[in-house]
C-alpha positions in Angstrom: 16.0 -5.7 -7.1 15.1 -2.3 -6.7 13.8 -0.1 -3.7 10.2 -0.7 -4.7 10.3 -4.5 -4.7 12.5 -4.1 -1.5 10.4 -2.1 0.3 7.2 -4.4 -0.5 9.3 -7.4 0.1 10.5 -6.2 3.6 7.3 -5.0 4.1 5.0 -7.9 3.3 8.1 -10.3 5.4 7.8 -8.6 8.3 4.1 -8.0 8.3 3.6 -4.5 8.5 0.8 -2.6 7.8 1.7 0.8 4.6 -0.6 2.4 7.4 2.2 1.2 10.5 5.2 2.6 7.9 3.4 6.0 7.3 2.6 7.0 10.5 6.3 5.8 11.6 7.8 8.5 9.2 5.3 11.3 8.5 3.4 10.6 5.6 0.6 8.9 4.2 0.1 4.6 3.1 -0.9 6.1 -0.2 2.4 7.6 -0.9 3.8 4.5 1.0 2.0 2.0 -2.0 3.3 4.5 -4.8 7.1 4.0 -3.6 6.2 0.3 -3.7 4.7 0.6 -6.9 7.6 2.5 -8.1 5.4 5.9 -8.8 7.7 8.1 -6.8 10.6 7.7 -5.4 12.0 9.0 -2.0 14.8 11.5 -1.1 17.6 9.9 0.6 16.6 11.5 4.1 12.5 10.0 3.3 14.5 6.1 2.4 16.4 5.9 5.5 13.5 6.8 7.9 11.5 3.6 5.9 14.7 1.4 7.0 14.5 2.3 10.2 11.1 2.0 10.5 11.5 -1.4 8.9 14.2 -1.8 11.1 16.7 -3.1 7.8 19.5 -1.1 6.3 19.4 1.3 3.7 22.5 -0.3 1.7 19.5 -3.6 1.7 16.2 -1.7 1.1 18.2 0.5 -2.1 19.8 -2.6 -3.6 23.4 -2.3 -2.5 23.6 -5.6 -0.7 21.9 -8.8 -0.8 22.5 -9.6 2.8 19.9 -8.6 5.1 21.8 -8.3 8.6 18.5 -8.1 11.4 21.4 -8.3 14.2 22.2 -4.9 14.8 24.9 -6.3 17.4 26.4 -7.6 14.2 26.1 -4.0 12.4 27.9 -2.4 15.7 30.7 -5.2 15.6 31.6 -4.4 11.8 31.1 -1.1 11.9 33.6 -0.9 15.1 36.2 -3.5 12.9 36.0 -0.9 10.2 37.4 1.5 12.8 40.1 -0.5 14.0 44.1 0.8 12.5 44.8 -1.2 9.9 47.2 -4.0 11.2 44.3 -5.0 14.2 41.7 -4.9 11.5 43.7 -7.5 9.1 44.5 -9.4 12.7 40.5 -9.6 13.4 39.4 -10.3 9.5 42.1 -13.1 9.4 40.4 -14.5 12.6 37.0 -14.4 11.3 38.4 -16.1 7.9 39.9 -18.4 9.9 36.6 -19.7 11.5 34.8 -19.8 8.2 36.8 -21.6 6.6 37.0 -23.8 9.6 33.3 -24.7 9.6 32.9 -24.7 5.5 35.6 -27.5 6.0 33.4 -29.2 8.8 30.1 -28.7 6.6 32.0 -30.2 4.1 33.0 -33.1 5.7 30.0 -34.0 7.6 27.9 -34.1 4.4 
């Protein structure tokens, strides 16, 4: 999906107005409906104020990831677990695999 059908997708989920986006960053709904229609495109600087004003990434709203992360307590988490010296960063990514494949075992079980 590209940033057009992601920005109207977002858009339409969340329920906000072209008009609401617009005012957030400085410009006009017009110009907001032409980047949905895929008319014009944005400069980087332009894209990330949309995703913050649609309160989503800019890796989801450009097409880099499929995941749509809303907790931004998750962002922080992963984003300090990126930071961590390698050997406490395989400890904690070991952990977390641990627990998912713990409750995919469970799920599979119980089904």
């Amino acid at each position: 999906m590209d940033f057009a059908s992601r920005l109207k997708q977002v858009r339409a989920e969340k329920n906000i107005k072209r008009e609401v986006i617009a005012e957030k960053i400085g410009t006009s709904s017009a110009i907001i409906g032409r980047y949905e229609r895929g008319e014009r495109t944005p400069s980087v600087d332009i894209a990330k104020k949309i995703a913050e004003a649609l309160d989503v990434s800019l890796d989801y709203l450009v097409g880099d990831t499929s995941v749509l992360v809303e907790d931004k307590a998750i962002l922080k988490r992963i984003e300090d677990i990126a930071n961590l010296p390698d050997e406490n960063k395989d400890y904690v990514l070991n952990l977390i695999d641990m627990c998912l494949r713990d409750f995919k075992t469970k799920q599979a079980f119980s089904s």
